[in-house]
C-alpha positions as CSV (number, residue, x, y, z in Angstrom):
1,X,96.1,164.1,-134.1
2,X,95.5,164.5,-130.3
3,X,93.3,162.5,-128.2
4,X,91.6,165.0,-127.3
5,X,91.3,166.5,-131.0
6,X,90.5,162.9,-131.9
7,X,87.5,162.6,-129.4
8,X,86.2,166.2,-130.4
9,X,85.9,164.7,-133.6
10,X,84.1,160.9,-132.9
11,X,81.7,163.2,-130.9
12,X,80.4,165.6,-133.3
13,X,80.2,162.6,-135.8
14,X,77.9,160.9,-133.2
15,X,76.2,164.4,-133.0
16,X,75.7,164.9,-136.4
17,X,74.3,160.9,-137.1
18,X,72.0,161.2,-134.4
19,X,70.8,164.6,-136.1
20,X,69.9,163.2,-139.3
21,X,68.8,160.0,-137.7
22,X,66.0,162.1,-135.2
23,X,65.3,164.3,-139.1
24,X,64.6,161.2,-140.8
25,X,62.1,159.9,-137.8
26,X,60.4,163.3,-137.9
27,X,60.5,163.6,-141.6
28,X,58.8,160.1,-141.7
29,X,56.2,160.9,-139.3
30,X,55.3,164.2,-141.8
31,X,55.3,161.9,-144.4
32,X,52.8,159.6,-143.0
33,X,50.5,162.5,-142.1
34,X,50.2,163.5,-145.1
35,X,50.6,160.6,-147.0
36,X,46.6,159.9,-146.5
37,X,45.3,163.4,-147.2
38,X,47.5,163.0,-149.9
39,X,45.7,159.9,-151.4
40,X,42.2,161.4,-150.6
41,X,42.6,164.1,-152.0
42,X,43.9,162.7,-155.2
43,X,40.8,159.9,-154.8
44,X,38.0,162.2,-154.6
45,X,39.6,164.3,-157.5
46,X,38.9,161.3,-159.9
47,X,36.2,159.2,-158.4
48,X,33.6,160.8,-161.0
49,X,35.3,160.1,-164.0
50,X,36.5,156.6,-162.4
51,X,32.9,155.4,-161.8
52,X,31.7,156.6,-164.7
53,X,33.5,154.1,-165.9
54,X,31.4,150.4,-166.8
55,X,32.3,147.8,-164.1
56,X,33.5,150.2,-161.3
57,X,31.2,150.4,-158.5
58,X,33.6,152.6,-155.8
59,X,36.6,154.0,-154.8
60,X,37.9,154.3,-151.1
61,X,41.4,154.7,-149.9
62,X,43.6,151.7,-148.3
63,X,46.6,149.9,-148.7
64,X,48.9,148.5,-151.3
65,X,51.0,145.4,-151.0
66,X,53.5,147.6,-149.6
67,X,51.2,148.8,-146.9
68,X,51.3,152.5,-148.4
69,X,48.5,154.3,-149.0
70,X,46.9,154.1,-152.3
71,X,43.6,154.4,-154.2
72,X,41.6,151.7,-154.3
73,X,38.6,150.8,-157.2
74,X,36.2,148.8,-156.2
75,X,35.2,146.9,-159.8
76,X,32.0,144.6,-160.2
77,X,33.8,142.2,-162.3
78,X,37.7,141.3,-163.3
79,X,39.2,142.3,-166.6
80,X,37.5,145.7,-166.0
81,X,39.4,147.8,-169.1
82,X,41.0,150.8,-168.7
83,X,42.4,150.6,-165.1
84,X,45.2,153.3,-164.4
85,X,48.0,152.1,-162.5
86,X,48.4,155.2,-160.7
87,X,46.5,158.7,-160.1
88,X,48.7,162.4,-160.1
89,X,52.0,159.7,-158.5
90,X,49.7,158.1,-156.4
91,X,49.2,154.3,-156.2
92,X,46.0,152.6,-157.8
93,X,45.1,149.1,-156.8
94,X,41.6,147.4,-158.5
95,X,39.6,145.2,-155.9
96,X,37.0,142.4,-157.3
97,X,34.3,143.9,-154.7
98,X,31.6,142.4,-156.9
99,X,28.0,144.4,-157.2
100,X,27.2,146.0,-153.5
101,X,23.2,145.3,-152.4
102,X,21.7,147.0,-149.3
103,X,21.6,143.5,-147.3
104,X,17.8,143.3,-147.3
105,X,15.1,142.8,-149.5
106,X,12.2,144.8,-148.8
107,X,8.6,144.1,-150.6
108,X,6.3,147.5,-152.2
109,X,3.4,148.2,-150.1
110,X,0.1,149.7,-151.3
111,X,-0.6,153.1,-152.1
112,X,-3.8,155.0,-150.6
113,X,-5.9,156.7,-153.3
114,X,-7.1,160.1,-153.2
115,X,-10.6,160.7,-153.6
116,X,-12.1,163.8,-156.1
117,X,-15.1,166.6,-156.5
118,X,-15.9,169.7,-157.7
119,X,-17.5,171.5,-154.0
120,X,-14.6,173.1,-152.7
121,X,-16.2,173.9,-149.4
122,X,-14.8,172.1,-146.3
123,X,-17.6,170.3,-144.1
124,X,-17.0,171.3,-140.0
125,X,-14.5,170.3,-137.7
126,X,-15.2,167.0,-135.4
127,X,-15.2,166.9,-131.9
128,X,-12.2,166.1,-130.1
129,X,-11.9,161.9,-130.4
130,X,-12.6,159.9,-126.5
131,X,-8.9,158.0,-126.8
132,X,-9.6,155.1,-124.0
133,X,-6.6,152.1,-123.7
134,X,-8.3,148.7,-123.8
135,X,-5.4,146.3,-124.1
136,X,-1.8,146.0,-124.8
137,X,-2.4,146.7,-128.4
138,X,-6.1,148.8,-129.0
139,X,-7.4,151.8,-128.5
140,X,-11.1,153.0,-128.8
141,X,-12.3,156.2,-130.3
142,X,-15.2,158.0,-130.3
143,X,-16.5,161.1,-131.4
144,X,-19.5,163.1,-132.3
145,X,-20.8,163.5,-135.4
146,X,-20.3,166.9,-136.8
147,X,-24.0,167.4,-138.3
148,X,-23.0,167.6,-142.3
149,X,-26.1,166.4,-144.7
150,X,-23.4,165.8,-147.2
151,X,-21.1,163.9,-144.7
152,X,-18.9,160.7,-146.5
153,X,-16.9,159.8,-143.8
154,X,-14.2,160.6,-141.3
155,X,-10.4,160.3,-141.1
156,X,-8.5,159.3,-138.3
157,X,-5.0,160.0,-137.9
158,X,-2.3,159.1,-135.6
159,X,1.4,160.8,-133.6
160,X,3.4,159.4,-131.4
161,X,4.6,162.7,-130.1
162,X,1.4,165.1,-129.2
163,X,1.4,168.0,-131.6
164,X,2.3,165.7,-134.2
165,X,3.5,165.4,-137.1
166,X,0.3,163.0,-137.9
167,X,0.2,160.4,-140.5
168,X,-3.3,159.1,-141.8
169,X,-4.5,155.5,-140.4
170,X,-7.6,154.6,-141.3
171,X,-10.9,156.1,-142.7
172,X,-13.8,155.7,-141.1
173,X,-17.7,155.7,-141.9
174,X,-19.4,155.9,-138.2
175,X,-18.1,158.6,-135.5
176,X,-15.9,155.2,-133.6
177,X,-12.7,153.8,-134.8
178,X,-10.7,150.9,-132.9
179,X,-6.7,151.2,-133.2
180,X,-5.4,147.4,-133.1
181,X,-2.0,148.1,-135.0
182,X,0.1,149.4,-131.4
183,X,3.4,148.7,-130.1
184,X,3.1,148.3,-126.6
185,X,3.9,151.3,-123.7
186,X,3.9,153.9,-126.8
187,X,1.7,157.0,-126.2
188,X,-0.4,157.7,-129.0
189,X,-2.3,161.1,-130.0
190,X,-4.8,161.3,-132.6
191,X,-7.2,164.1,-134.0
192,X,-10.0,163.3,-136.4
193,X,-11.3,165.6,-139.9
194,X,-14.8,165.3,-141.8
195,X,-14.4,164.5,-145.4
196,X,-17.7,165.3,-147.6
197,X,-19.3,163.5,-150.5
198,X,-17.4,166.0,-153.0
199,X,-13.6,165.0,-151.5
200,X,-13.2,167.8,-149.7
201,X,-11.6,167.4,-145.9
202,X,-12.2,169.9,-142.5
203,X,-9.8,170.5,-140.6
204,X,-8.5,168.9,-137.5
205,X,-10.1,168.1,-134.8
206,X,-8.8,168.9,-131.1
207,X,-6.2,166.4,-129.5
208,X,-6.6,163.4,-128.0
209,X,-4.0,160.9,-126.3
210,X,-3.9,157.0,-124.5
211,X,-1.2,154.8,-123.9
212,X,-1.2,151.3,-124.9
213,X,-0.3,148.5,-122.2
214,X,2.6,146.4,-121.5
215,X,2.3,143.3,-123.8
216,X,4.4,141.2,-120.9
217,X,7.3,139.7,-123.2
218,X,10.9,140.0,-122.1
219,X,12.9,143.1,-123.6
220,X,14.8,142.4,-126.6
221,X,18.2,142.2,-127.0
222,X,20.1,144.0,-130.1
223,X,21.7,142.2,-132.6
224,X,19.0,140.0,-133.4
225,X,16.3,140.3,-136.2
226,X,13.8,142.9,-136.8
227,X,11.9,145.2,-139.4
228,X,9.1,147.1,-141.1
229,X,6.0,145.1,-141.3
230,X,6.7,145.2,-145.6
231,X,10.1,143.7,-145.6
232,X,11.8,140.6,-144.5
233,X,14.2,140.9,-141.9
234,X,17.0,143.0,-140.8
235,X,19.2,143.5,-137.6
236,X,18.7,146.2,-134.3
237,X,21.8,147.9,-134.2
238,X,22.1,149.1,-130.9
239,X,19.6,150.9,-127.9
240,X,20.1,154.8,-128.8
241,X,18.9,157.3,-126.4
242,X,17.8,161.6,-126.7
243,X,15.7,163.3,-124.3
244,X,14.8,160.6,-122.2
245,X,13.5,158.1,-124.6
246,X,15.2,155.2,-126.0
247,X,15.0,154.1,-129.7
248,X,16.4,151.2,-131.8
249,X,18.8,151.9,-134.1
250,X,18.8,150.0,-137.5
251,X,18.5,150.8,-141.2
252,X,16.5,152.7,-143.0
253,X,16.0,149.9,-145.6
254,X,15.2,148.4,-142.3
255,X,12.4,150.0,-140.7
256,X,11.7,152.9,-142.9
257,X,11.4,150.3,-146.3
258,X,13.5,152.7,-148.3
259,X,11.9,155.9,-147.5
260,X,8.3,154.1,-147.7
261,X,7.3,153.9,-144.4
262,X,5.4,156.5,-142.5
263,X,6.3,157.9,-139.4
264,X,4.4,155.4,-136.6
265,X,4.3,152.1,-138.6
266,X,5.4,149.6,-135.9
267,X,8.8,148.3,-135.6
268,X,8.9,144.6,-135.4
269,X,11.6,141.9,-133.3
270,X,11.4,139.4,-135.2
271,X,11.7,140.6,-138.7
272,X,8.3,138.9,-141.0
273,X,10.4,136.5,-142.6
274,X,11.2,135.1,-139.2
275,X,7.7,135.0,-138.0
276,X,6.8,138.4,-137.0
277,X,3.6,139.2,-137.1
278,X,2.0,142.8,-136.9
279,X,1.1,144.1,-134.6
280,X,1.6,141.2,-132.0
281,X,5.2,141.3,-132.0
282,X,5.8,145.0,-132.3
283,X,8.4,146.7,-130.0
284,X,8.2,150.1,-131.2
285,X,7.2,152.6,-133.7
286,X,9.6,154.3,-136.7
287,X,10.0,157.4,-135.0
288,X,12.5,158.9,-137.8
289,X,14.7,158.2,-140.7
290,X,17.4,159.6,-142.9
291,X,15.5,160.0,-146.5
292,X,17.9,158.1,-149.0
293,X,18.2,159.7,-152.8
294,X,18.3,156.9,-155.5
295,X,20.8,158.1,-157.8
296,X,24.3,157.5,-159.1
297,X,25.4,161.0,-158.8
298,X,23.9,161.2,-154.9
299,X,26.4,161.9,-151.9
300,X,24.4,160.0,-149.5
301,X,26.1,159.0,-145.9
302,X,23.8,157.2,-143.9
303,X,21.5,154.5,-144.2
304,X,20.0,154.9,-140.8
305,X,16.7,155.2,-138.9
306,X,15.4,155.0,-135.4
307,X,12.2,153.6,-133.6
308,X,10.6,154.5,-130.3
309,X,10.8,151.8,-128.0
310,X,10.8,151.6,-124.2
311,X,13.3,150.0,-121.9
312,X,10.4,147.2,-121.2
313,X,10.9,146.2,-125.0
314,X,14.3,146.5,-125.9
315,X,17.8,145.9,-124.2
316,X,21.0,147.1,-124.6
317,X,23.4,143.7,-124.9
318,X,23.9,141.4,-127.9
319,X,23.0,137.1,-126.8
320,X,26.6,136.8,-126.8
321,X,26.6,139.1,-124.0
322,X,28.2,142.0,-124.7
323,X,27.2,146.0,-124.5
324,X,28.5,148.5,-127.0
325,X,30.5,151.2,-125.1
326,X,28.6,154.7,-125.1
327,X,31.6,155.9,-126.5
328,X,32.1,155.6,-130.2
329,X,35.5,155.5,-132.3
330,X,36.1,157.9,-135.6
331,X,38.5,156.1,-137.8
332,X,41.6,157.5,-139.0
333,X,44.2,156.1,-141.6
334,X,46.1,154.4,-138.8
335,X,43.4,152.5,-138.2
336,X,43.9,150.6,-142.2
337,X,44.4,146.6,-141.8
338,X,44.9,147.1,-138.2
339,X,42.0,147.9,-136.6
340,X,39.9,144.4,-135.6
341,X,36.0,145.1,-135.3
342,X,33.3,142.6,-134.7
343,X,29.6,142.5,-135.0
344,X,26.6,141.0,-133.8
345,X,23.8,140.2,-136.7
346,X,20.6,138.2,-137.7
347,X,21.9,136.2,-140.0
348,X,25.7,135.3,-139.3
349,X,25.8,136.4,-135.9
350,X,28.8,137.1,-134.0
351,X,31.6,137.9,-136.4
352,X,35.0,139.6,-136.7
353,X,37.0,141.5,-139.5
354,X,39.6,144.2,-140.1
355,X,38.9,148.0,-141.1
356,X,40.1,147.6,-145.0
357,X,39.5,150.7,-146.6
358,X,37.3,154.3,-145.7
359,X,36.4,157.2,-147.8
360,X,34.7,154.7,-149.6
361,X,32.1,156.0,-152.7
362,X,30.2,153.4,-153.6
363,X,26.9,152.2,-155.7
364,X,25.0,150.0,-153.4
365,X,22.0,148.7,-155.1
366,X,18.1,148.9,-153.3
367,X,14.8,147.1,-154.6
368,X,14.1,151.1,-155.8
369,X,16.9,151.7,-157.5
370,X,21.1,152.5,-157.3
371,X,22.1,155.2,-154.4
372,X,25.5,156.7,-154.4
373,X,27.2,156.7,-150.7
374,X,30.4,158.8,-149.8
375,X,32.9,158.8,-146.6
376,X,32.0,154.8,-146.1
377,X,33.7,152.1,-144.4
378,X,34.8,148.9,-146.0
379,X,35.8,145.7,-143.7
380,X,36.6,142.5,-145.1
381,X,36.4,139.2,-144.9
382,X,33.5,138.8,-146.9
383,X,32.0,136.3,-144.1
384,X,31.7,138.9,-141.7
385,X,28.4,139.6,-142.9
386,X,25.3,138.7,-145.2
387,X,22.0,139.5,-146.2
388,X,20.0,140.1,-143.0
389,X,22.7,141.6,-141.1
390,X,21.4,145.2,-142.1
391,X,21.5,147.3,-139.1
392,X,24.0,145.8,-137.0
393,X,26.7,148.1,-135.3
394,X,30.0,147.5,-136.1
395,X,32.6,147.9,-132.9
396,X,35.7,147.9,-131.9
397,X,37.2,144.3,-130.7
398,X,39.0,145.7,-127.9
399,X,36.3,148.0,-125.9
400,X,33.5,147.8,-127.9
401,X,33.9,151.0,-129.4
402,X,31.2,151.3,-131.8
403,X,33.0,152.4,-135.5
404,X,30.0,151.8,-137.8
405,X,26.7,150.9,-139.4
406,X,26.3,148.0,-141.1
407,X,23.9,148.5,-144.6
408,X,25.4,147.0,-147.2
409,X,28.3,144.4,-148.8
410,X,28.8,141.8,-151.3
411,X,30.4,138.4,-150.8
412,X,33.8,139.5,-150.1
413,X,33.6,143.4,-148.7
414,X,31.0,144.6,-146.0
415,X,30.0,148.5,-146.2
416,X,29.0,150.6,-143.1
417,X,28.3,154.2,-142.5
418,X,30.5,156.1,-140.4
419,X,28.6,155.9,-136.7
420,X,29.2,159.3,-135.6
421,X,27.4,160.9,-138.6
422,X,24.5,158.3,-137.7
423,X,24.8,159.7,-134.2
424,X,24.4,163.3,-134.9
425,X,21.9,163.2,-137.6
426,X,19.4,161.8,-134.9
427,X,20.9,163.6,-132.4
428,X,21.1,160.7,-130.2
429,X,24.0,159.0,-128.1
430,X,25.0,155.3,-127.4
431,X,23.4,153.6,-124.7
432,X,25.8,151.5,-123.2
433,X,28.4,150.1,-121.2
C-alpha cells in the first residue's frame, strides 16, 4: 500500500472514531434529558397504588447508588413489605423517611356561637362608626344609636383593606367599642350592623378608617420566630412585596393556624411559646393564606401565607446577615445531590443541606388531620431543620437564590414547597438583595 493510500486510510479511521465518539456524547446528553421525565413519568403513574400501601408516606424522584435516576419511596418504617425493585425498567430505591409532621404545633381556638329567633325582620342600619387613633395599638369607635325598641346589641367588624373583606371582632352592647388587638402602622376600616332581640342582623353600616401608631421597636429581621396568637412558634420566611406593601412570608400552619385564622388576626415576632404576647408584640396582620385540604387523596402544593407588615416592622436580612436574592431558582434534575442550599430558622438556625429528591408526594401530618402534597422538595441531612423552623426559605448557597418553603420534615428528610408556586399564588416577588 502507498503512503499516501496508507494516510487516506489512518485519516478516515480518525474521522469515523471521532464520529461515533461526538454520537455517543450527544446520544448521552438525550439520554440524560430524558432520563428524568422518564422516571417521573413512570413515578406519578404508580404513586396511588404505592401509598396506598401501609407504611409508605411518599414518593419523589432522585438518585440511586449509581447516581441514575430512580424512584424513590419514602416509607414510615423499615421492613415495609411489598417493595418493588423496579417500576415499568425503572429503578426503585425505599428511604426510611420516618412519619412527616408540619414542623409546628398549633393549639384549637374557640368558636363564636350564633345566636337564634323567629322575627325575621332586620332592625336599621347604624351610623357610620367615629374611627379615632389613640395609641400604637387602640382605636375608639363611636356611633349613634339606630332608635330600635327591640335593639340587643351591635357588631363591629374589622378590614385591613377599605372595602373589605370584613371579619367579625367583637359584639357590642352600647353605641362605643375600643379596638386594643392592633399591629402597629396598619390601617384599619371598620363598619358596624344592629342585631335585634330575635337574632336577626341590619346591614352594614357606612365605612370608617384610622391608622394605628408606630409602637417604636426596631424592625425585625426574617429568619427568626413568629406566629398566630393560637399556636407556638414558627419562622418569617422572607420580606415579600405586591403593590407597594410589604408582607411576611411564612406558613400557613404558621400564621393562618391551619386554615383557622381569620383574615386580620395579628401576626406575632416572637412566636407565644417564645414570649409573644398579643397584641404587644404584633408586627402585622394575616393578610392571606393558601387554604390547605386535609386528605390523603389531596394534591396540595403550598403551605404558605402572608401578613401585612410595614418596612418599620420587618426587615429583609437573616442575624447572620444575609438577604435572599429577589431572584428565585426553579429546580431541575441537574440540580439532584448537587445543589447546596442553606436556611435560616427559629429553632436550628443557620443550616446547610443538599437538594435530595423533588416531585416529591407526600403525607405530612397537621394537629387537623393528614394532607397530601405533590411537586415537593426533599433536602437532607435531617439536621437541617426541626420543629419551629416552619416558614423559613430555603436558598441557594451560592447567591442566595431562594429554592423553597420550608413546612415540613422528619428527623432525617426536610420538605419544602417549590418557591415559585408560593410566589405566584400570592402574586408577590422577593424583596431582596
Amino acid at each position: 500500500m502507498s503512503r499516501r493510500r496508507l494516510f487516506q486510510v489512518l485519516v478516515a479511521a480518525v474521522v469515523s472514531v471521532w464520529l461515533l465518539v461526538l454520537s455517543g456524547i450527544v446520544s448521552a446528553q438525550g439520554n440524560s434529558e430524558n432520563a428524568f421525565e422518564r422516571v417521573k413519568e413512570v413515578q406519578e403513574r404508580h404513586t396511588e397504588r404505592l401509598m396506598a400501601q401501609e407504611g409508605v408516606v411518599g414518593t419523589a424522584v432522585g438518585l440511586d447508588e449509581k447516581g441514575e435516576n430512580a424512584v424513590l419511596l419514602l416509607l414510615e418504617r423499615p421492613g415495609v413489605p411489598g417493595i418493588p425493585t423496579d417500576l415499568e425498567g425503572v429503578p426503585v430505591r425505599p428511604v426510611v423517611t420516618g412519619t412527616i409532621y408540619a414542623l409546628v404545633k398549633p393549639q384549637a381556638p374557640t368558636k363564636p356561637t350564633k345566636p337564634g329567633g323567629k322575627d325575621r325582620t332586620p332592625p336599621a342600619v347604624p351610623s357610620a362608626p367615629t374611627a379615632a387613633t389613640i395609641s400604637s395599638r387602640q382605636i375608639s369607635l363611636t356611633w349613634s344609636l339606630n332608635g330600635e325598641t327591640d335593639l340587643s346589641h351591635y357588631r363591629v367588624y374589622r378590614s385591613i383593606t377599605s372595602g373589605g373583606p370584613y371579619t367579625r371582632l367583637a359584639e357590642a352592647t352600647a353605641s362605643s367599642y375600643s379596638d386594643t388587638m392592633l399591629a402597629p402602622l396598619i390601617a384599619y376600616s371598620y363598619v358596624i350592623t344592629a342585631v335585634d332581640t330575635s337574632g336577626n342582623e341590619s346591614g352594614q353600616s357606612p365605612e370608617s378608617s384610622a391608622t394605628t401608631l408606630t409602637n417604636g421597636r426596631s424592625p425585625s429581621p426574617i429568619g427568626v420566630s413568629t406566629g398566630h396568637p393560637n399556636i407556638t412558634a414558627g419562622t418569617i420566611g422572607c420580606r415579600v412585596t405586591k403593590n407597594g406593601k410589604v408582607y411576611a412570608l411564612s406558613n400557613n400552619h404558621v400564621y393562618a393556624d391551619e386554615n383557622r385564622g381569620t383574615i386580620g388576626d395579628n401576626a406575632l415576632q416572637p412566636g407565644p411559646i417564645d414570649g409573644g404576647v398579643n397584641p404587644d408584640s404584633a408586627i402585622g396582620v394575616l393578610a392571606d393564606f393558601a387554604p390547605i385540604t386535609f386528605s390523603r387523596r389531596a394534591s396540595n402544593v403550598i403551605d404558605a401565607a402572608i401578613a401585612l407588615c410595614s418596612v418599620d416592622t420587618l426587615g429583609k436580612t437573616t442575624p447572620a446577615g444575609w438577604t435572599p436574592s429577589a431572584s428565585p431558582r426553579p429546580l431541575t434534575s441537574d440540580d439532584l445531590g448537587v445543589l447546596w442550599v442553606k436556611k435560616y430558622g427559629r429553632t436550628t438556625h443557620e443550616t446547610n443541606g443538599q437538594v435530595y429528591a423533588i416531585n416529591a408526594t407526600v403525607n405530612v401530618s397537621y394537629s387537623r388531620g393528614t394532607a397530601r402534597f405533590v411537586n415537593q422538595i426533599v433536602v437532607t441531612p435531617g439536621g437541617f431543620s426541626d420543629g419551629g423552623d416552619s416558614g423559613s426559605l430555603i436558598v441557594t448557597q451560592s447567591g442566595n437564590n431562594p429554592v423553597g418553603l420550608l413546612f415540613a420534615g422528619s428527623s432525617s428528610y426536610t420538605i419544602a414547597n417549590p418557591i415559585d408556586a408560593v410566589l405566584g399564588h400570592f402574586g408577590v416577588t422577593i424583596d431582596g438583595q
